[in-house]
ROPALUM-359414 format. One record per residue (C-alpha): x, y, z. Coordinates in steps of 0.02 Angstrom, whole numbers, padded with zeros to 5 digits, always signed. Layout:
XYZ
...
end
This chain:
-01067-00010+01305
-01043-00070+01123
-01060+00067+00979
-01163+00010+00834
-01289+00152+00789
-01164+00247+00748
-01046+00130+00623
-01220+00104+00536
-01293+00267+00532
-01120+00344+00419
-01133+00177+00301
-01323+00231+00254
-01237+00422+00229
-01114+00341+00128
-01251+00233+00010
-01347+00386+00006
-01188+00479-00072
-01146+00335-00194
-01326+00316-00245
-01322+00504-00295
-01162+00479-00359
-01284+00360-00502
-01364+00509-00558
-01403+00491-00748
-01314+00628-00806
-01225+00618-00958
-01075+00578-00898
-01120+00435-00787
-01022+00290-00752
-01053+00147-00848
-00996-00040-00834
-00826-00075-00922
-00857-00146-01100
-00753-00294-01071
-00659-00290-00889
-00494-00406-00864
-00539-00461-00697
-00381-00480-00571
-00479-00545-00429
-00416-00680-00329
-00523-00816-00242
-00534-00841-00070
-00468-00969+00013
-00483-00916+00212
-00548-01052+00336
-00762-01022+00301
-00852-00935+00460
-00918-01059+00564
-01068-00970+00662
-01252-00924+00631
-01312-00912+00441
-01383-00757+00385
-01496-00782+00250
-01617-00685+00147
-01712-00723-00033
-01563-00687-00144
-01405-00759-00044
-01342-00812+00131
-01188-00821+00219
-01107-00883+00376
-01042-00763+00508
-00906-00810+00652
-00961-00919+00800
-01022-00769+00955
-01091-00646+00791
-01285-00639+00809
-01386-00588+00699
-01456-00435+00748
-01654-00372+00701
-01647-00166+00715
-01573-00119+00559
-01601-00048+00418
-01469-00129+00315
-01529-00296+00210
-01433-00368+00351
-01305-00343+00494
-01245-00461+00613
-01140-00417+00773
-00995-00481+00881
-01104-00498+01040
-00938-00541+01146
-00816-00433+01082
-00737-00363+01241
-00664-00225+01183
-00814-00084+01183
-00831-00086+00992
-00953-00237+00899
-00873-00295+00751
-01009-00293+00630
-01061-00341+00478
-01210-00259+00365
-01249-00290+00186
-01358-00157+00093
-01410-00186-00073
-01367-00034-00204
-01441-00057-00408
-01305+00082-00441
-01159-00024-00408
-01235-00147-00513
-01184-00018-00677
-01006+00003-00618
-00862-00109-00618
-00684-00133-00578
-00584+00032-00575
-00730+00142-00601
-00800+00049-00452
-00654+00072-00341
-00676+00250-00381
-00847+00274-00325
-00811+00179-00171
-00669+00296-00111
-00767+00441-00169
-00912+00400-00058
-00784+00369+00078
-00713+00521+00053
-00844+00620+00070
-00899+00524+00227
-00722+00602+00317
-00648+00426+00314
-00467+00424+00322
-00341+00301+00278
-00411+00221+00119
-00338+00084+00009
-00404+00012-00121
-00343-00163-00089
-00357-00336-00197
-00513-00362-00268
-00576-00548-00218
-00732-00669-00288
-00884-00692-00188
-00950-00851-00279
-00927-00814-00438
-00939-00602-00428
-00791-00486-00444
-00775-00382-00298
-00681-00229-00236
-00605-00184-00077
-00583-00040-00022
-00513-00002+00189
-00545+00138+00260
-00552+00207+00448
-00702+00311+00524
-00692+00444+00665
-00872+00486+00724
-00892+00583+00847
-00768+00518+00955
-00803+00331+00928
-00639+00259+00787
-00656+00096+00699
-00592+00036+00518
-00693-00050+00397
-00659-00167+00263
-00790-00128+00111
-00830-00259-00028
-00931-00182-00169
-00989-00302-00325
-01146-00349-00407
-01242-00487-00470
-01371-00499-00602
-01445-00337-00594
-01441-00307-00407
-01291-00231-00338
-01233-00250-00151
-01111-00165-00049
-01045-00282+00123
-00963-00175+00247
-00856-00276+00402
-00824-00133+00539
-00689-00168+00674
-00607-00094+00833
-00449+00019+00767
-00331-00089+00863
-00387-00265+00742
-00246-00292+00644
-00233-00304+00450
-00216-00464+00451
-00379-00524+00560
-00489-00411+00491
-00456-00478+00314
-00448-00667+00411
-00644-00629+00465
-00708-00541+00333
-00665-00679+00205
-00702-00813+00332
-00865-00740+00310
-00854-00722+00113
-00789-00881+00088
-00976-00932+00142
-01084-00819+00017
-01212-00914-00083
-01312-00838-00198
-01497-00914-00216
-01522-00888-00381
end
């Protein structure tokens, strides 16, 4: 039986945690006065499945990914033939405190929040542009309950909105095809306005 519940359930824990993390205390994070942005663009081959789309961007998952309706992310989308017991997954939640924080202040909130959700393994990896946004990435790797996977976390804002995109796998997915699929799907973002 694929595990998804689960995979979801610790990425809400973990937006709960970073929207605390906002707090307006006085010493709350604030967006770099003039960041030197060392993201690089994508250039993977773009996803070639279903588009997910809502009012304020879309974006194209692999082919077999479906989009799936009981969530409580913005979205999430599933692989609904991966055979190996786990559904790669992708969910998108949309988080006004990442908005306020930027490039090494944001990779610090995201490991934080990781952290504190007893993920192991993280590395703060390139940051990349999703059309025209600076993003971070941060890996990690989740043990809940039983059930391992790794994620690969892109955190980055536009406008005033700020959105965190979260691409679980299996443990056994190698680096290399899990950063092949989630910028497949990247590669694809288009904001609406």
């Amino acid at each position: 039986m694929k595990s998804l519940a689960r995979p979801v359930a610790v990425l809400a824990l973990a937006v709960a945690t970073l929207t605390a993390c906002g707090g307006g205390g006085s010493d709350e994070k604030t967006a770099d006065p003039s960041p030197i942005s060392t993201a690089s663009g994508l250039d993977a081959k773009p996803a070639d499945g279903d588009t997910i789309s809502t009012d304020d961007f879309a974006y194209t998952v692999p082919k077999d990914w479906k989009e799936s309706p009981n969530s409580s992310a913005i979205t999430l989308a599933i692989d609904s033939k991966d055979p190996d017991g786990f559904a790669d997954n992708i969910n998108v939640i949309k988080d006004d405190t990442v908005a306020t924080l930027k490039g090494e202040k944001l990779e610090d909130a995201v490991e934080k929040v990781l952290t504190d959700a007893n993920a192991s393994g993280i590395a703060v990896k390139k940051r990349v542009q999703v059309d025209g946004e600076e993003a971070v990435h941060v890996g990690a790797v989740f043990d809940l309950n039983g059930t391992k996977y790794r994620t690969e976390q892109y955190a980055f804002a536009h406008g005033e909105s700020g959105y965190i995109v979260t691409v679980s796998f299996s443990p056994d997915v190698p680096t290399a095809e899990r950063d092949k699929v989630s910028e497949s799907i990247l590669t694809t973002w288009e904001w609406k306005s």
